[in-house]
GUDO-908926 format. One record per residue (C-alpha): chain; x, y, z; residue number from 1; residue in three letters. Coordinates in pm, 1 decimal. Last residue first. Layout:
('A'; (X; Y; Z); NUM; 'ALA');
...
This chain:
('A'; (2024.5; -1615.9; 673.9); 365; 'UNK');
('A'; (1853.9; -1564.6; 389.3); 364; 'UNK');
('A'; (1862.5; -1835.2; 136.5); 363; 'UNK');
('A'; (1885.5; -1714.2; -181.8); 362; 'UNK');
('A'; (1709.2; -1790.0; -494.4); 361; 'UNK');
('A'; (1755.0; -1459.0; -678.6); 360; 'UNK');
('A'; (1609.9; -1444.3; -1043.1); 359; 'UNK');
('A'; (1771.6; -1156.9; -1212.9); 358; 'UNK');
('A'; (1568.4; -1096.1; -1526.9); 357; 'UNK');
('A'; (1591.7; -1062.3; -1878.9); 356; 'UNK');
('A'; (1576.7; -1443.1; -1899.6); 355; 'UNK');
('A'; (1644.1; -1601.6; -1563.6); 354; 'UNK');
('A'; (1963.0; -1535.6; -1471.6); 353; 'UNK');
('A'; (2113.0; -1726.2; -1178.3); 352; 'UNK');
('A'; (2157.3; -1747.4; -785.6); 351; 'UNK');
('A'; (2128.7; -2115.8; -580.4); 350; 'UNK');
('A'; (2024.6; -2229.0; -267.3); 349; 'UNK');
('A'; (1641.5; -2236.4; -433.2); 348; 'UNK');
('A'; (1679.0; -2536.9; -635.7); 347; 'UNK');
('A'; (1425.7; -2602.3; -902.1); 346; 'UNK');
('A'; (1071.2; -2648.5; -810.4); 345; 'UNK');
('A'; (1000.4; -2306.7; -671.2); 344; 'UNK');
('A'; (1158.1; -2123.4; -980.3); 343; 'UNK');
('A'; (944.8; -2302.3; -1193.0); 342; 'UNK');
('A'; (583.7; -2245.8; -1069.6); 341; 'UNK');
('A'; (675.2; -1880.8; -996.2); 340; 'UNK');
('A'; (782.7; -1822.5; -1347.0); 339; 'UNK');
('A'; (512.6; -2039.7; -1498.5); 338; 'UNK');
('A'; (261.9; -1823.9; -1262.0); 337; 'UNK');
('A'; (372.1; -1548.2; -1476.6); 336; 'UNK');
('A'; (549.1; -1215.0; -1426.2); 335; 'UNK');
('A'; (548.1; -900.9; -1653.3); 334; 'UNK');
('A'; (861.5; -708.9; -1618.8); 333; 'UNK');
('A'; (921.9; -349.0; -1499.1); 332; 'UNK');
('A'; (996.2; -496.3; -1126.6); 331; 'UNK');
('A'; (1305.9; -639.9; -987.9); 330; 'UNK');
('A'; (1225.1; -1002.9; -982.3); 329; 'UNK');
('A'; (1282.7; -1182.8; -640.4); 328; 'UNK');
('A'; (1224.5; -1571.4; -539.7); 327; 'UNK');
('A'; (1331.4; -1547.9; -210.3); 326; 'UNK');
('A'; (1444.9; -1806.0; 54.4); 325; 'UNK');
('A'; (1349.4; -1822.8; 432.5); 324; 'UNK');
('A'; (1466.1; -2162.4; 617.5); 323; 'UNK');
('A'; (1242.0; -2146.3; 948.7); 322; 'UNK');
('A'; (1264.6; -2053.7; 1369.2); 321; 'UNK');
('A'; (1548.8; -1794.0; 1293.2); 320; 'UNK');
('A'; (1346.5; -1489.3; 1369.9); 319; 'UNK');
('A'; (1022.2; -1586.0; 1134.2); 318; 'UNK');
('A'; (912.0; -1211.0; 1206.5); 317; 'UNK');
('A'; (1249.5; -1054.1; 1152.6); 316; 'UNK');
('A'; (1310.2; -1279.6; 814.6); 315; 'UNK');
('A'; (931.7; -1167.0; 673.4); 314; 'UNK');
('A'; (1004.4; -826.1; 740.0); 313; 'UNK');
('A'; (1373.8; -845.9; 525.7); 312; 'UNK');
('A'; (1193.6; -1091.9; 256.7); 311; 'UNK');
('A'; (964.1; -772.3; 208.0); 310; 'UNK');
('A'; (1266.6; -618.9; 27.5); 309; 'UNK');
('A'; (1454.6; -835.4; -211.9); 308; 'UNK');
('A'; (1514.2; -756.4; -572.4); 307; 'UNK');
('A'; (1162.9; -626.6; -655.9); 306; 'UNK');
('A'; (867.6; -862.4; -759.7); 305; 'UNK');
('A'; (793.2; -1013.8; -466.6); 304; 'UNK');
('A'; (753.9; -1401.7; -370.0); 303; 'UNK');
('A'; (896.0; -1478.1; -37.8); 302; 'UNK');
('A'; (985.9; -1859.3; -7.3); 301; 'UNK');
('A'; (920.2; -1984.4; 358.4); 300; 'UNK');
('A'; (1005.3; -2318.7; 454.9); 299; 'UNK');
('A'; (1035.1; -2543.2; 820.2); 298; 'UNK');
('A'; (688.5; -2465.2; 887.6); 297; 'UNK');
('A'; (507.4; -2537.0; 1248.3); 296; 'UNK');
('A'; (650.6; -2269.6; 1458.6); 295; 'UNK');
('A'; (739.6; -2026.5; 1193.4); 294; 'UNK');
('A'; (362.2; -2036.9; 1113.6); 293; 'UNK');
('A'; (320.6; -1867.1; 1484.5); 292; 'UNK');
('A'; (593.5; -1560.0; 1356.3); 291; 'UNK');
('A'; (432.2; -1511.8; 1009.9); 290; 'UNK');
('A'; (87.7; -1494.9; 1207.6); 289; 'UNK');
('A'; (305.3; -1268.5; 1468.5); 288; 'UNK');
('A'; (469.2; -1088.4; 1212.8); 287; 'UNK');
('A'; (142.6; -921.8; 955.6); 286; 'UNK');
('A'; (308.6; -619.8; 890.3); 285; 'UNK');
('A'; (156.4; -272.6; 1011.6); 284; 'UNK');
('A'; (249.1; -182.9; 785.6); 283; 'UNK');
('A'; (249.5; -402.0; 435.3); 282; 'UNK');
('A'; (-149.1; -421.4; 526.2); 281; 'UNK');
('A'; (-329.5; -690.8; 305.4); 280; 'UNK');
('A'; (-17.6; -958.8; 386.4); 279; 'UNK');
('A'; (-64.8; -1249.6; 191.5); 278; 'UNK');
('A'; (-19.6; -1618.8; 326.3); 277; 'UNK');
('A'; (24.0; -1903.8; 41.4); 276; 'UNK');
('A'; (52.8; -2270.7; 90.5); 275; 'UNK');
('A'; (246.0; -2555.8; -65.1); 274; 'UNK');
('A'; (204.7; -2913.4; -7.5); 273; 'UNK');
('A'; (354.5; -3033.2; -323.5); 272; 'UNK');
('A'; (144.0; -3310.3; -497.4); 271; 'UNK');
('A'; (142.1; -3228.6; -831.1); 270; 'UNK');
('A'; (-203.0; -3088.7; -827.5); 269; 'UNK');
('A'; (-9.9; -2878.5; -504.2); 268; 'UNK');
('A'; (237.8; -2742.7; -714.0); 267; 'UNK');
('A'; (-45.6; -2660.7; -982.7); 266; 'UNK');
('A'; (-270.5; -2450.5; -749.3); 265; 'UNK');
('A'; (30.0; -2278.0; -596.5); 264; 'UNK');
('A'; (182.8; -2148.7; -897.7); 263; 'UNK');
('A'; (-185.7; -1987.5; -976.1); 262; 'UNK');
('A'; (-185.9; -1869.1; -608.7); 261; 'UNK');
('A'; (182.9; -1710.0; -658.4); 260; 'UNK');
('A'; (7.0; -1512.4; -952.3); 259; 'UNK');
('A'; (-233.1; -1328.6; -724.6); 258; 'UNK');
('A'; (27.2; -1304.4; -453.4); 257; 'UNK');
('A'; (274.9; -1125.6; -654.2); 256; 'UNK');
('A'; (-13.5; -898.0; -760.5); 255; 'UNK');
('A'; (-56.4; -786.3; -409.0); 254; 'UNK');
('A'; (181.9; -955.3; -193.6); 253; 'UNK');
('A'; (371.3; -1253.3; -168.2); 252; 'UNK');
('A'; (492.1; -1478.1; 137.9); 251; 'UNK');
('A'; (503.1; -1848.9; 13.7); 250; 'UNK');
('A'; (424.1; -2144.2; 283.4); 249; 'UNK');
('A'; (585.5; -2477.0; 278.2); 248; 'UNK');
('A'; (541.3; -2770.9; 436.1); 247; 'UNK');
('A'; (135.1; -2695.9; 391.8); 246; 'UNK');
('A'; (-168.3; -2874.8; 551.4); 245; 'UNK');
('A'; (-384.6; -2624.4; 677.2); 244; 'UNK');
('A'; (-201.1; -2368.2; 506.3); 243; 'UNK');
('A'; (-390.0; -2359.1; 142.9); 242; 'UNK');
('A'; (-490.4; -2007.4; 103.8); 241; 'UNK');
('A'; (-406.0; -1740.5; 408.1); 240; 'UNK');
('A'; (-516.8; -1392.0; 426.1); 239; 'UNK');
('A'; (-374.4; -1117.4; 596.6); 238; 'UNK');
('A'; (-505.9; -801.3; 809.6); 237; 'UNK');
('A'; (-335.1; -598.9; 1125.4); 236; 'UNK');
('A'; (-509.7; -309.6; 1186.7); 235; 'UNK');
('A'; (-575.7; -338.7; 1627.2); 234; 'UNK');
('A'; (-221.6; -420.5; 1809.5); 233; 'UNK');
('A'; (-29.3; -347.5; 1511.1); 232; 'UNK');
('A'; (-230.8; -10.4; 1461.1); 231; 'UNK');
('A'; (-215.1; 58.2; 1837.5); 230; 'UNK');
('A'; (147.4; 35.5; 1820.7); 229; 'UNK');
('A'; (147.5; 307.0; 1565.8); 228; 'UNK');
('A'; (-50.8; 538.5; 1744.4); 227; 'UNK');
('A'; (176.5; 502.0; 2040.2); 226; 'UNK');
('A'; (485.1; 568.5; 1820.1); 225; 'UNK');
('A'; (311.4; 912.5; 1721.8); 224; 'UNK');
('A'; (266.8; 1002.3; 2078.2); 223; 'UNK');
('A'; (650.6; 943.0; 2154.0); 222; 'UNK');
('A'; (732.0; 1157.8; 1839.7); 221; 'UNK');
('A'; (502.1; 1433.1; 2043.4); 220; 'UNK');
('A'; (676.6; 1409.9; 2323.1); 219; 'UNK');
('A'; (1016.2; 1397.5; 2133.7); 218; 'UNK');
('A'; (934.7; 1731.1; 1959.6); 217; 'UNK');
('A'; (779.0; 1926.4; 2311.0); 216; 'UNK');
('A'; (1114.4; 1784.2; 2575.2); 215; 'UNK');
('A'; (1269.1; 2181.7; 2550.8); 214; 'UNK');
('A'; (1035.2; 2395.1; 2293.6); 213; 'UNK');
('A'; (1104.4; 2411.9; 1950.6); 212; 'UNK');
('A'; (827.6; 2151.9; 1829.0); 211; 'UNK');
('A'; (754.4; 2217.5; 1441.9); 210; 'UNK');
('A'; (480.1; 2031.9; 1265.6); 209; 'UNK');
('A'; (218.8; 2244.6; 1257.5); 208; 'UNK');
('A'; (-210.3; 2304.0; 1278.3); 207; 'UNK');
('A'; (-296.0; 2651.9; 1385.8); 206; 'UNK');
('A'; (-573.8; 2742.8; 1622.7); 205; 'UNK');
('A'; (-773.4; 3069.6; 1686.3); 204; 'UNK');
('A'; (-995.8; 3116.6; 1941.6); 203; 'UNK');
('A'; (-1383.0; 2981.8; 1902.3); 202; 'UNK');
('A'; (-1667.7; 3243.0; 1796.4); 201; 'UNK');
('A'; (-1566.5; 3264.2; 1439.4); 200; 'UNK');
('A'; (-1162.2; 3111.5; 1459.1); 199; 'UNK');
('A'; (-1220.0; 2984.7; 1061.7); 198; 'UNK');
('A'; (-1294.3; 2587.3; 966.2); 197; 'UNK');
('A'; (-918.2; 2480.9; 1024.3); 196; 'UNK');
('A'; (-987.8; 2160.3; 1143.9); 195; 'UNK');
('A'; (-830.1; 2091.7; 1521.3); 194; 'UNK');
('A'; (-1119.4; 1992.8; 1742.1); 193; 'UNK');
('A'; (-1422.2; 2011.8; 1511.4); 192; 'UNK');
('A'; (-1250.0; 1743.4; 1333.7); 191; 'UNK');
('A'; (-1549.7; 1479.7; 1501.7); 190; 'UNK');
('A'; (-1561.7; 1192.9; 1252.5); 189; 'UNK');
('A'; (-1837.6; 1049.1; 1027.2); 188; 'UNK');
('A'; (-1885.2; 703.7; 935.1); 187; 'UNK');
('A'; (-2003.0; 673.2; 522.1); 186; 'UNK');
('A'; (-2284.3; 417.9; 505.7); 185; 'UNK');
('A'; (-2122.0; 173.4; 307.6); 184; 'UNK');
('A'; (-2222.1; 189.6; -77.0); 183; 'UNK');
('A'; (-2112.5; -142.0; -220.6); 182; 'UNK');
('A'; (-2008.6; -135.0; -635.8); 181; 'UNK');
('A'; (-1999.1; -562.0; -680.7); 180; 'UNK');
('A'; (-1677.7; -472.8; -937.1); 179; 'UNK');
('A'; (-1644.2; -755.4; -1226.0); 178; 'UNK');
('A'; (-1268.6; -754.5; -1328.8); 177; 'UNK');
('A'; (-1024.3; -514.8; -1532.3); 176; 'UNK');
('A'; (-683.2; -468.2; -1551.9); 175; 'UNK');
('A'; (-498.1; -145.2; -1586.6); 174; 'UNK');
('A'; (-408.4; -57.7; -1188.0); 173; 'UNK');
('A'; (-367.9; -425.5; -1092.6); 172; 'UNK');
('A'; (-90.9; -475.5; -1318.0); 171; 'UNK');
('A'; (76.5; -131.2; -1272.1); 170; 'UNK');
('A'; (96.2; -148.6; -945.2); 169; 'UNK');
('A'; (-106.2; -122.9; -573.2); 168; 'UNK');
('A'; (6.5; 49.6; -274.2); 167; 'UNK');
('A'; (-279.0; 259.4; -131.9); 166; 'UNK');
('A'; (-174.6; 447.5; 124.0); 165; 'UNK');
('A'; (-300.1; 595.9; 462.7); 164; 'UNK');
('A'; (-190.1; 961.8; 604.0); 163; 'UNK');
('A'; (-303.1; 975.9; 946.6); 162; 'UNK');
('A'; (-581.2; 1095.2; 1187.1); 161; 'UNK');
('A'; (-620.4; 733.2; 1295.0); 160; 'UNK');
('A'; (-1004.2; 749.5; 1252.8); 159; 'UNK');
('A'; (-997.5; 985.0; 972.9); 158; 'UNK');
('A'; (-741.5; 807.5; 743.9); 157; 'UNK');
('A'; (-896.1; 457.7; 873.0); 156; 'UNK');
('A'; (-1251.0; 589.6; 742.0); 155; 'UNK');
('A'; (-1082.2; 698.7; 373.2); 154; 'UNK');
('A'; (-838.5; 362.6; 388.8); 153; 'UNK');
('A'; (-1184.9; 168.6; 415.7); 152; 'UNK');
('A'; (-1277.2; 346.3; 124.0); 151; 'UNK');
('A'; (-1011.4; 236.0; -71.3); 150; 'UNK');
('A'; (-979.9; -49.8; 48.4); 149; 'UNK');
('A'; (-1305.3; -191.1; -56.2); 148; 'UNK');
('A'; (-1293.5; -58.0; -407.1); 147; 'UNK');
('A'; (-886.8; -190.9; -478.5); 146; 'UNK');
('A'; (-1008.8; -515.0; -318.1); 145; 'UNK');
('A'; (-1268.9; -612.0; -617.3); 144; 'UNK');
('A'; (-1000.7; -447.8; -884.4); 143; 'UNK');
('A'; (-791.5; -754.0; -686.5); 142; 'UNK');
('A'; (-458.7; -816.3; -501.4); 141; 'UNK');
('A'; (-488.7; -476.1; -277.0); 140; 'UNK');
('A'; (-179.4; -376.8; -66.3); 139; 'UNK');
('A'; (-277.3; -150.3; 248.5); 138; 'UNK');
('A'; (-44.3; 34.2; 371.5); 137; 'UNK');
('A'; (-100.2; 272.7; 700.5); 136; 'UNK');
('A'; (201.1; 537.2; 716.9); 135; 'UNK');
('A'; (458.0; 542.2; 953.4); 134; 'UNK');
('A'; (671.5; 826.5; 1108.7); 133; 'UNK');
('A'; (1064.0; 815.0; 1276.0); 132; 'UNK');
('A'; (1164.5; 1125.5; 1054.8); 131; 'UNK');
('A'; (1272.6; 1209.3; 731.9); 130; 'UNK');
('A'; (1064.3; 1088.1; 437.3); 129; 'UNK');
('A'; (990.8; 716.4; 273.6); 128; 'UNK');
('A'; (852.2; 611.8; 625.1); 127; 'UNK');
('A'; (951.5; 262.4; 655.8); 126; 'UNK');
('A'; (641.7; 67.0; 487.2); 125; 'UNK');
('A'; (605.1; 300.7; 190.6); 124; 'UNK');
('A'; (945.7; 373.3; 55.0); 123; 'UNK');
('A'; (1071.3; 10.7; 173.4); 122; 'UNK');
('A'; (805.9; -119.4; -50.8); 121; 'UNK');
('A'; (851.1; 81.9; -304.0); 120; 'UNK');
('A'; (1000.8; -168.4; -586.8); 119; 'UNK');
('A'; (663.1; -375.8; -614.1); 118; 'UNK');
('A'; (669.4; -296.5; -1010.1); 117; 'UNK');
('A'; (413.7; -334.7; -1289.4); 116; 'UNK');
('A'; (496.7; -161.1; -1631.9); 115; 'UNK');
('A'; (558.8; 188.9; -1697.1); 114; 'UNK');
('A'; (953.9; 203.7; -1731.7); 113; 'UNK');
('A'; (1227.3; 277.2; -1520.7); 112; 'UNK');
('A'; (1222.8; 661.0; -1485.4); 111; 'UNK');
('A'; (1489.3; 662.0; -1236.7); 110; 'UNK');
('A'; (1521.3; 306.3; -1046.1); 109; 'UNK');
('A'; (1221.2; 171.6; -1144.4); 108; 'UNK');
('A'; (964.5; 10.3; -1291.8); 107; 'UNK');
('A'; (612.0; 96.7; -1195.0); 106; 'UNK');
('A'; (367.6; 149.0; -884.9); 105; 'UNK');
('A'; (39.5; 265.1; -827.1); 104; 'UNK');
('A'; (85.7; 456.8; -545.5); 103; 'UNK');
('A'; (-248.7; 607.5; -394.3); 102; 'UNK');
('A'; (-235.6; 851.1; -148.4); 101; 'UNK');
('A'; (-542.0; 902.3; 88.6); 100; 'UNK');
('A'; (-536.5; 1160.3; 362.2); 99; 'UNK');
('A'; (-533.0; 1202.8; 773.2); 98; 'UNK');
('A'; (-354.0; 1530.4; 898.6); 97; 'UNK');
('A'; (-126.4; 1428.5; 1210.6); 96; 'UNK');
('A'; (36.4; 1692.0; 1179.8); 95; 'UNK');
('A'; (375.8; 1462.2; 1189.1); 94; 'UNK');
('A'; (208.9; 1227.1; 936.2); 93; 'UNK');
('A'; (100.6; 1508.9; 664.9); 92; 'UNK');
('A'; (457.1; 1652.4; 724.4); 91; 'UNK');
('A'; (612.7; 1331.6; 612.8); 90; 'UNK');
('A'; (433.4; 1317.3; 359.3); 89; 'UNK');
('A'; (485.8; 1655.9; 237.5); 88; 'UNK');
('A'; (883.8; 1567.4; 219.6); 87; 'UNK');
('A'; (781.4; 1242.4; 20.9); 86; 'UNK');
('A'; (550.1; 1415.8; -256.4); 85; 'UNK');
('A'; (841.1; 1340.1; -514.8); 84; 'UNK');
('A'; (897.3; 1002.0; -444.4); 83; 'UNK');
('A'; (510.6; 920.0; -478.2); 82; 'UNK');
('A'; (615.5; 1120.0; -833.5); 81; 'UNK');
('A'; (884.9; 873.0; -901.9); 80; 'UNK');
('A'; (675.4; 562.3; -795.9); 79; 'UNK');
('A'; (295.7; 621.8; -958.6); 78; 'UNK');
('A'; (86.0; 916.3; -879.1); 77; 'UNK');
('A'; (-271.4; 958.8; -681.9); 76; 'UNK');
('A'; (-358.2; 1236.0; -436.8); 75; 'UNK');
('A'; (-660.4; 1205.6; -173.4); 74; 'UNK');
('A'; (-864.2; 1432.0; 75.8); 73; 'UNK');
('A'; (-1166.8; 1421.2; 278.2); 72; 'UNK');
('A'; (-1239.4; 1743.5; 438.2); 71; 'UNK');
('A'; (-1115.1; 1889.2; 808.6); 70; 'UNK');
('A'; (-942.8; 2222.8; 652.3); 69; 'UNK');
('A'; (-595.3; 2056.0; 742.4); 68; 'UNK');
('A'; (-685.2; 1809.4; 494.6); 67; 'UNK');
('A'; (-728.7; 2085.5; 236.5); 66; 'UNK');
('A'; (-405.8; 2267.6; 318.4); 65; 'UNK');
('A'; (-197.0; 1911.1; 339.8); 64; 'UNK');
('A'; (-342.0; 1791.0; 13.7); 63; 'UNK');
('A'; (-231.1; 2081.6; -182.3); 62; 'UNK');
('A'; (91.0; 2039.3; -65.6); 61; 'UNK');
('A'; (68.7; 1738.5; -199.6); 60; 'UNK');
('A'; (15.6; 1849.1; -558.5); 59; 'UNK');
('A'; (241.0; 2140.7; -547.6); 58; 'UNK');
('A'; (546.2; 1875.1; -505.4); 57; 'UNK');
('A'; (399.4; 1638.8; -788.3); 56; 'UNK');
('A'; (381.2; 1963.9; -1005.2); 55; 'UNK');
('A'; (185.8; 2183.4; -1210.5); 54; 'UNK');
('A'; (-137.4; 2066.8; -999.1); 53; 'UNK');
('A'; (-437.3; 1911.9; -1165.7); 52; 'UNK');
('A'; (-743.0; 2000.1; -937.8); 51; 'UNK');
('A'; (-1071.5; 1885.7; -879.0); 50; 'UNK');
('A'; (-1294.8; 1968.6; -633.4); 49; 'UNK');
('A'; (-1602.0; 1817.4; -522.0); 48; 'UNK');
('A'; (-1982.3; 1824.7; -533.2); 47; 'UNK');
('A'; (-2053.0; 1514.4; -671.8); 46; 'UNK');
('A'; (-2015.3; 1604.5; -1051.8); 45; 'UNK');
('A'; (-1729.9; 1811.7; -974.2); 44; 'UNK');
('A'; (-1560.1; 1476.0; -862.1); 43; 'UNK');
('A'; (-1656.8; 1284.2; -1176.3); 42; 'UNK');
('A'; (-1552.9; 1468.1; -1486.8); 41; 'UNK');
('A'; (-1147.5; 1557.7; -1313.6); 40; 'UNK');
('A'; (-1197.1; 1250.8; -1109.2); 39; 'UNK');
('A'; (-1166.8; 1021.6; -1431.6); 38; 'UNK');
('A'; (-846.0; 1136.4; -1536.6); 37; 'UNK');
('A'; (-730.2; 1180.8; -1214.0); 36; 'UNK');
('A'; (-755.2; 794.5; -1188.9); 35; 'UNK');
('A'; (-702.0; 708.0; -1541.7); 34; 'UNK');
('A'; (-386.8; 832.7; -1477.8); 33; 'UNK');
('A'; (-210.7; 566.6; -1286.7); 32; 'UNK');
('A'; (6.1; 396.6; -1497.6); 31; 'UNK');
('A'; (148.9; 643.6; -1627.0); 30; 'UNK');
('A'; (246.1; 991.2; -1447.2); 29; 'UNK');
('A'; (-37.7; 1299.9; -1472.1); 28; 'UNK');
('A'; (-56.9; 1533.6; -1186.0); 27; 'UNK');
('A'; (-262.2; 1564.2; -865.7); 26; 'UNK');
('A'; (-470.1; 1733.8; -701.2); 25; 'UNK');
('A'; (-766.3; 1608.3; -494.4); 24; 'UNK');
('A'; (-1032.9; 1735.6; -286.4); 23; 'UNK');
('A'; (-1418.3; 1627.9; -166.0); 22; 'UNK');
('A'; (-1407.9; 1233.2; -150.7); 21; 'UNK');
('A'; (-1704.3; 1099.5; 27.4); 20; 'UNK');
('A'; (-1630.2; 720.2; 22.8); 19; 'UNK');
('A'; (-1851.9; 718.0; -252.2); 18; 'UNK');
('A'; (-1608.6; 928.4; -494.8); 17; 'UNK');
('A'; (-1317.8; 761.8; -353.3); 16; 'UNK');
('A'; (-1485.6; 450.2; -483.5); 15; 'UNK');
('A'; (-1532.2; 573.0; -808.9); 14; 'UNK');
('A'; (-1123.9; 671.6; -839.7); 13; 'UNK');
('A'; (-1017.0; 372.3; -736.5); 12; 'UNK');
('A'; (-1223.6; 157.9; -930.0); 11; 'UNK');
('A'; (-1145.8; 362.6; -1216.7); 10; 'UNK');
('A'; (-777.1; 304.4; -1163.3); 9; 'UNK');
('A'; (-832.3; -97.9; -1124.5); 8; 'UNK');
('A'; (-1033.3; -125.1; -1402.8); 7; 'UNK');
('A'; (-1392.6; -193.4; -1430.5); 6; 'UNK');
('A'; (-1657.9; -408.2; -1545.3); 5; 'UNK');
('A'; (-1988.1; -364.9; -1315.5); 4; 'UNK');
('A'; (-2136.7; -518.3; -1028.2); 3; 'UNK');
('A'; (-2433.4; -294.1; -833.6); 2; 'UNK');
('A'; (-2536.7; -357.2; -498.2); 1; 'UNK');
């Protein structure tokens, strides 16, 4: 195995690469574009095709015809153009058409600015575009994670026959860490069923997403809500740090949980027993760990850096049991573990500005 310096884009980009990437289109949005960036030398390199698309909206749609030709598939952008490909997202997910999109998100609402943002939550865990679908969403905290995940998402994609996303920002997306570069023997999956590899000695099939006959749209929406269940039954993945003996647990993800550990490390020097649990798939969400803490913890503070949206998943799971209180920046801000580390040990019943930010400290009841 090889370990090498890289950033979070490239790391992306390399593993997709490995993970037998053979399409992807996409178009240019910061912070993400070292990713297409380095796919448009790469890619061709290993036999694949790259294309930059005149348009977010042509982009995806370019995903959903190669996808529905059975290969491996993946699009990158960052918050406004991941809200640009929603319509085609939800058709990827109603074909049932697996794929790779990567969000590396920035600050929003509108154009916002280019800095590191966990603002799309809602747009990736609820199904950003019409209809009752669900994507996988896994939230890497590390360049190491942003490798593995990546082509884990490629295997679940196939497995699941379902759009998975990356959800990472723009602080894990331009930093850099030592890579170990694994090469997992790729898994292959049977598309011979449905791929769109020419009618030559079979009949013909089409791949769709409209059901106009009577019952046909809600039976397949009911077959869709099975798959899901199966994911929260069988994909469900979280680490904890520092529970064993903890009053008090913070909820943070991806680069809100990286920072929250720093926090964490000093609060409990100081003698606060604090712990950290960090959900690696925003959906399915990790309740019923949340839900058997809830049992034992009278405290939760959510750590996110948006102005409250996780908390709401972390409130259903803990269902009344536990006090849950959030420490929310809305993103386009860089946050430190001083942040964290002070807004835990002041009072957390109260609301005020912190700086440029609004720092809420409310309890949610």
């Amino acid at each position: 195995m090889n370990k090498i310096l890289m950033k979070g884009n490239e790391a992306v980009a390399e593993a997709a690469i490995q993970a037998g990437l053979k399409f992807y289109a996409g178009y240019p949005i910061t912070p993400q574009n070292e990713i297409p960036e380095y796919l448009s030398k790469k890619l061709p390199e290993a036999g694949g095709v790259f294309i930059q698309a005149e348009s977010e909206i042509a982009a995806i749609n370019m995903i959903y015809g190669a996808s529905a030709c059975g290969v491996r598939v993946m699009t990158s952008s960052s918050s406004p153009g991941i809200s640009l490909k929603q319509e085609a997202i939800s058709y990827l997910a109603g074909a049932e058409l697996p794929a790779v999109i990567v969000n590396m998100m920035r600050g929003g609402p509108g154009l916002g600015n280019i800095s590191g943002s966990q603002a799309d939550y809602f747009q990736a865990v609820k199904g950003g575009g019409h209809g009752d679908y669900r994507l996988l969403v896994y939230a890497p905290f590390s360049v190491q994670e942003m490798w593995d995940y990546t082509i884990l998402a490629f295997e679940k994609a196939d497995e699941w026959r379902n759009p998975v996303m990356i959800l990472g920002d723009g602080v894990i997306a331009q930093m850099m860490e030592p890579v170990v570069q694994r090469f997992p023997e790729l898994k292959t999956f049977d598309k011979s069923s449905w791929a769109l590899t020419g009618a030559k000695g079979r009949p013909s099939r089409f791949i769709r997403t409209l059901f106009m006959g009577e019952g046909e749209l809600e039976k397949h929406n009911w077959k869709l809500q099975e798959k899901y269940q199966q994911w929260k039954e069988k994909e469900v993945r979280y680490e904890t740090y520092f529970i064993e003996d903890a009053e008090v647990v913070i909820v943070a993800f991806g680069s809100a949980a990286r920072i929250s550990i720093s926090a964490i490390k000093r609060l409990r020097r100081e003698g606060i027993k604090i712990g950290l649990l960090r959900p690696i798939t925003l959906f399915p969400f990790p309740e019923e760990p949340i839900r058997q803490l809830a049992q034992e913890i009278e405290k939760f503070i959510v750590v996110e850096f948006n102005a409250g949206q996780m908390v709401e998943d972390v409130r259903l799971a803990v269902n009344g049991m536990a006090e849950v209180y959030l420490y929310g920046r809305p993103g386009g801000s860089i946050v430190t573990a001083e942040d964290i580390y002070e807004a835990i040990v002041r009072d957390t019943a109260t609301e005020k500005q912190v700086g440029l930010g609004l720092c809420l400290r409310s309890k949610i009841k």
